[in-house]
C-alpha positions in Angstrom: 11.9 31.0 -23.7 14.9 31.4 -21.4 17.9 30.2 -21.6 19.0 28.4 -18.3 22.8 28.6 -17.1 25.3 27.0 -19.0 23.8 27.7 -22.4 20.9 25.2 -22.2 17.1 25.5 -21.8 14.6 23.8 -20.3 10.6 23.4 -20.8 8.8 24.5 -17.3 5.8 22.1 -16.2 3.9 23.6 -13.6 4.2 21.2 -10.5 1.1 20.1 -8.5 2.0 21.0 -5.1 -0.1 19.1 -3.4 1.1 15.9 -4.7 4.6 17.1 -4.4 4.7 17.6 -1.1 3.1 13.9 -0.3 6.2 13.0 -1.9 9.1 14.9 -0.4 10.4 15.0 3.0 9.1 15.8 6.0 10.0 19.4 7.1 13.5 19.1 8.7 14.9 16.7 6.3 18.3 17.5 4.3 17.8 19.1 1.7 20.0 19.1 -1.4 22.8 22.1 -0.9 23.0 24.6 -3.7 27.1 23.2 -4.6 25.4 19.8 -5.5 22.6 21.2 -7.3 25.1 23.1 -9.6 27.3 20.2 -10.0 24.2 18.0 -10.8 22.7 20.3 -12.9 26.3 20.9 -14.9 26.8 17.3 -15.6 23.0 16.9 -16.3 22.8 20.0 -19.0 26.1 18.8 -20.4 24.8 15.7 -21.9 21.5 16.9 -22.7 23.0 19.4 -25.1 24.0 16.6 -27.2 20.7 16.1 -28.2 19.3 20.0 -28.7 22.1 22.8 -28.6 21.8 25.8 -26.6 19.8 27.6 -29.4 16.9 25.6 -29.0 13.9 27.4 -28.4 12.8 24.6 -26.1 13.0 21.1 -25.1 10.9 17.9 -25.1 10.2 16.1 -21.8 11.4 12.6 -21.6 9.2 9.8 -21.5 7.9 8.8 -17.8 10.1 5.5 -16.7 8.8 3.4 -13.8 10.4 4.5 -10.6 13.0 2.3 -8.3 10.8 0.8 -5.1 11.9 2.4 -2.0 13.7 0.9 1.1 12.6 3.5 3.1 11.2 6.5 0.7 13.3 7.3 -2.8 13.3 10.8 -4.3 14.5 11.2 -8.3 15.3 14.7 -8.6 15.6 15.9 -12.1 15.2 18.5 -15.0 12.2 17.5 -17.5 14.3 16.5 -20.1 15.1 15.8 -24.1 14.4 11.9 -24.8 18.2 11.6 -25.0 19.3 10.8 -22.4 19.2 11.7 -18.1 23.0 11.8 -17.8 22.6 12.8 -14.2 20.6 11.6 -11.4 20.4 11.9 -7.5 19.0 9.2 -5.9 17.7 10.7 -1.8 17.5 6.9 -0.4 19.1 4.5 1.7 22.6 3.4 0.9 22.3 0.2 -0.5 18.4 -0.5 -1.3 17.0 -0.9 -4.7 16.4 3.0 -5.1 20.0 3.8 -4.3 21.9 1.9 -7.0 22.1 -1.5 -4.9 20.8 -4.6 -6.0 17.9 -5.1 -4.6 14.4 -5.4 -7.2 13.9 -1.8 -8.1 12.1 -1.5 -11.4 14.2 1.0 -12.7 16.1 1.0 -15.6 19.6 2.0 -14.1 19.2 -0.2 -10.5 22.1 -1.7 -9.4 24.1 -0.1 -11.9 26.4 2.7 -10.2 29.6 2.1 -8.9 32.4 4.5 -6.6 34.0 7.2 -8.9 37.5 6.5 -9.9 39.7 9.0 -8.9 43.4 9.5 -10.3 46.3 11.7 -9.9 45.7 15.2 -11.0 47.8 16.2 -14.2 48.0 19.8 -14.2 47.7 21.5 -17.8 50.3 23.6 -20.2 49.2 26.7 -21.8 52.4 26.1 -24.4 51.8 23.8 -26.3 47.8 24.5 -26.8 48.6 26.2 -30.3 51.0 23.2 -31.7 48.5 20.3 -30.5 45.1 22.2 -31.8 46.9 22.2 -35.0 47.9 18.9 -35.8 44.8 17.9 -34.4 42.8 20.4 -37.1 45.3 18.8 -40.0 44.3 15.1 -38.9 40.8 16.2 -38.9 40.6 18.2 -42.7 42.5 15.1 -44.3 40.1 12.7 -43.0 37.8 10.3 -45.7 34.2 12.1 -45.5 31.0 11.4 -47.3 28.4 13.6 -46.5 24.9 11.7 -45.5 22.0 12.1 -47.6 18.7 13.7 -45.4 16.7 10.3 -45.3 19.9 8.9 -43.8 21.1 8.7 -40.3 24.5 9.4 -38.5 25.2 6.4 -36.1 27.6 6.9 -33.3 28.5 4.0 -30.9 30.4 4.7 -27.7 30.9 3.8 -24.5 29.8 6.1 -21.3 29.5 6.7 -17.7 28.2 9.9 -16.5 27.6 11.3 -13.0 25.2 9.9 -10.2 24.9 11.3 -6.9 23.6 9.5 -3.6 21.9 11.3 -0.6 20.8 9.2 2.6 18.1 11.5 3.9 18.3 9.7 7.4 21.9 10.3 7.8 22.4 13.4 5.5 25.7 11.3 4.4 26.2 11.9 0.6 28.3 9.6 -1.4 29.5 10.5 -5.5 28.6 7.6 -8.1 29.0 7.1 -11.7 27.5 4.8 -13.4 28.9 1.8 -14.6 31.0 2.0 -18.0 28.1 1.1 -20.7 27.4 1.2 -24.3 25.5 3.9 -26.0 24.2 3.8 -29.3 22.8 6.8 -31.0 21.0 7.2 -34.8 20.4 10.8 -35.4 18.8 12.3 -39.0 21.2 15.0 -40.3 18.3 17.2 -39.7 18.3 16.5 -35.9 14.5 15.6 -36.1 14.5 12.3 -36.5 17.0 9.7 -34.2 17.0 6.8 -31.3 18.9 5.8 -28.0 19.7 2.7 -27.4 21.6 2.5 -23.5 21.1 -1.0 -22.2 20.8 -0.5 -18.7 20.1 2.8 -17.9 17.0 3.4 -20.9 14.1 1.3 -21.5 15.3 -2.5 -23.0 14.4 -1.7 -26.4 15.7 1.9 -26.6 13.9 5.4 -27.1 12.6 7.3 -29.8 14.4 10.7 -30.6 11.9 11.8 -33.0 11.0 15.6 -32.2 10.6 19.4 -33.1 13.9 20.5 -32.2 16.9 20.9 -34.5 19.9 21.4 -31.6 23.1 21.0 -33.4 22.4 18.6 -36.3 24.5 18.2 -38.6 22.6 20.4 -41.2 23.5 23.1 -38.7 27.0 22.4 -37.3 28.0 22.2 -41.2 26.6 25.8 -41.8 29.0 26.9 -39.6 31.3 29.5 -41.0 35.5 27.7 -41.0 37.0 30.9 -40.1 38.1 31.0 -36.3 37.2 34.6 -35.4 33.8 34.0 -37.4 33.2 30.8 -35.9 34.3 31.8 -32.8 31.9 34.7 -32.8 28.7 32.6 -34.0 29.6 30.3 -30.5 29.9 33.3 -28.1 26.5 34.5 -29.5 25.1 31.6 -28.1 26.6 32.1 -24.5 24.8 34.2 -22.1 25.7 35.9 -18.5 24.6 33.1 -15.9 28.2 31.6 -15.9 31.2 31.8 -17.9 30.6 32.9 -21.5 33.9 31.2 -21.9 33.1 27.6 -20.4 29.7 27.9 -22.0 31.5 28.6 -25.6 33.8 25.5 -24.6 31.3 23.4 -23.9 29.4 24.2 -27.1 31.9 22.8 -29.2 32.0 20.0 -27.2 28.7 18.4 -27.9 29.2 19.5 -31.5 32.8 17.2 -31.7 30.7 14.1 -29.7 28.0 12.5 -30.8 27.6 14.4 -34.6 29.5 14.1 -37.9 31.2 17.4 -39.3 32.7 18.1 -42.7 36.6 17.8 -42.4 37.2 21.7 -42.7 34.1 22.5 -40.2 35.4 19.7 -37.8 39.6 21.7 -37.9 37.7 24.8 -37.5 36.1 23.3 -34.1 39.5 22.8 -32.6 41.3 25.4 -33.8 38.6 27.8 -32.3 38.3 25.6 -29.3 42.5 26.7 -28.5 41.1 30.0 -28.9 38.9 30.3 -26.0 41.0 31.8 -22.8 41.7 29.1 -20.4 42.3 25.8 -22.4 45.4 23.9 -21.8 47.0 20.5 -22.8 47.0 17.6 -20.7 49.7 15.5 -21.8 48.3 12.3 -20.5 44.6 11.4 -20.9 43.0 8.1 -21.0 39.3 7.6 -22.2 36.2 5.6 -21.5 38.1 2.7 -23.6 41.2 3.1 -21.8 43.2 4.2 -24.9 45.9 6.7 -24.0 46.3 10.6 -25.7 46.9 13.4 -25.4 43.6 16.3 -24.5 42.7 19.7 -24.7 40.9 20.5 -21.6 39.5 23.4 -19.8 38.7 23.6 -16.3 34.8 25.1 -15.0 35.7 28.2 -12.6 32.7 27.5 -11.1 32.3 23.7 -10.7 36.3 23.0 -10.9 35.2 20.4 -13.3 38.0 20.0 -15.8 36.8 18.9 -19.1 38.8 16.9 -21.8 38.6 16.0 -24.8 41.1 13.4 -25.8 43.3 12.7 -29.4 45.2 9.6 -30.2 48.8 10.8 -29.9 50.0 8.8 -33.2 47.0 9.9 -35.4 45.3 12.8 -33.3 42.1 12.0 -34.0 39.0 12.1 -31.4 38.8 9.4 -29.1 36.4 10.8 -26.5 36.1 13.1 -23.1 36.6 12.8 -19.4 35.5 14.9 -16.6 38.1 15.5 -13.5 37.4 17.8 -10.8 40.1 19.6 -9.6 39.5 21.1 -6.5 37.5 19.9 -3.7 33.6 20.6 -4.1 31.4 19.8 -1.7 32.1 15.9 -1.1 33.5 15.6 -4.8 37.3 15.3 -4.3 40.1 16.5 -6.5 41.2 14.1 -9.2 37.9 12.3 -9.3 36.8 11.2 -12.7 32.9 11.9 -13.1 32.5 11.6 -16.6 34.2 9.4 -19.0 33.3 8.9 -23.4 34.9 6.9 -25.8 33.7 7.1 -29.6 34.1 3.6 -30.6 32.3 3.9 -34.4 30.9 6.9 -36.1 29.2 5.9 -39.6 26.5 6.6 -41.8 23.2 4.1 -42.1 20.5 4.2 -44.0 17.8 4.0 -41.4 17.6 3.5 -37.5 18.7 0.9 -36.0 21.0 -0.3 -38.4 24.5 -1.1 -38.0 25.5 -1.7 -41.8 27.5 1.4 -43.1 25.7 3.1 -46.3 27.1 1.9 -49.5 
């Protein structure tokens, strides 16, 4: 199996045609430009990753969800999936109806629940002080209390979220960039990666989905394997990488997932950041707010292709994690400069003793 761009793979289903193309546009109808597909896709693959890692051999497909009811015709376009989670979705509608985020009675799960993309004033980044903040930020992170979870136990992570959604009015050809609405996310995952569930209220079915699978992805039997020497660990990343974009954002945004929703051992977790300074192109921001609002200070690296600069963002007192944001930095497509299209903030990270629960392990 391939690996797609940006690290990631996908299972291929071989599309009936025929019913396909009862379902799209007429002939003459806009069609989604290649610039949005990539930005889609790189928001999409992002949060995907969380789930399976980029040297999964493959990828479940998400459970079918009913569909929103169309003012005039709706269009999901999307990758087949991991049950995780669809970060990313363009809804082809009307502005305003049911299928486009509005609030009329669409069955879907996320109708009426995207709002305009904040945008704020670009900060730009400092290559100086990248060495000083990765290592107080490692030191916070190897004195840390740790207990390591037992394999019939499960790594809960709450946060809170709002990922990327992108509107197309196929009558007008006007396109508009949404996010969703700042949500919780709950997440139970077995140290094994096999076993797990979502709960998103909103924007997943009311009672949550299963996570249950095949694939491993970075679990946290695998992300503490991981060697705690930079170069070492540094070399086991790029190995993941391949040439359909920058083995340098790809190796970036590997650590990434592994630093979101997953538990590390403290020395594994400073070995993250200090190889995560490492990779050419990272810079401090010196102001950085997350999905909570809480202020600090982020080490951030900007996509040469998209212009998406990501972040991830330490208290400034204690530098530990608080979560990531998205900001593009240059104009792409309709997405202007200094909008915020992604926004985390880890709120509780624990171990339970089965799904579900919320009672920390004794």
């Amino acid at each position: 199996m391939k690996r797609t761009p940006w690290g990631r793979s996908a299972r291929h289903e071989p599309l009936d045609h025929v019913e396909l193309a009862r379902l799209l546009p007429a002939p003459g109808d806009p069609a989604l430009p290649p610039d949005r597909q990539l930005l889609l896709e790189r928001h999409l693959m992002t949060h995907i990753q969380q789930r399976t890692g980029p040297s999964s051999p493959e990828y479940p497909a998400a459970p079918a969800g009913p569909a929103p009811r169309p003012v005039r015709r709706a269009l999901l376009i999307a990758v087949p999936v991991t049950a995780a989670v669809v970060a990313a979705v363009v809804a082809v509608n009307t502005f305003g109806g049911a299928g486009a985020g509005g609030t009329g009675g669409g069955a879907g799960p996320e109708n009426g629940q995207r709002v305009a993309a904040p945008v704020v004033q670009l900060e730009p980044g400092d290559t100086q002080p990248v060495s000083s903040v990765a290592e107080k930020v490692s030191r916070a992170a190897e004195t840390q209390k740790f207990t390591a979870p037992r394999q019939d136990q499960y790594i809960y992570v709450k946060s809170k979220v709002s990922y990327l959604s992108i509107e197309e009015n196929v009558d007008t050809n006007e396109r508009r960039t949404m996010v969703q609405k700042l949500h919780p996310r709950e997440v139970w995952l077995s140290p094994n990666g096999l076993k797990g569930w979502l709960y998103e209220p909103g924007f997943q079915p009311e009672d949550g989905i299963s996570l249950d699978g095949d694939v491993e992805g970075w679990s946290y039997n695998k992300v503490s394997a991981l060697p705690t020497d930079t170069k070492a660990l540094l070399d086991r990343i790029y190995a993941y990488t391949d040439g359909d974009s920058s083995r340098d954002q790809q190796a970036f945004d590997t650590i990434s997932d592994m630093i979101s929703e997953q538990l590390a051992p403290p020395k594994i977790s400073a070995a993250l950041y200090r190889a995560g300074a490492k990779i050419p192109g990272v810079v401090v921001v010196d102001h950085a707010k997350d999905a909570a609002g809480r202020p600090g200070v982020a080490l951030a690296r900007t996509d040469e292709q998209t212009g998406e600069r990501r972040e991830w963002i330490f208290d400034k007192q204690t530098y530990a994690y608080l979560g990531s944001r998205g900001i593009q930095t240059k104009q792409f497509d309709d997405v202007k400069p200094g909008t915020v299209v992604e926004r985390t903030a880890i709120l509780t990270r624990k171990i339970v003793n089965k799904k579900k629960s919320h009672t920390p392990a004794p």
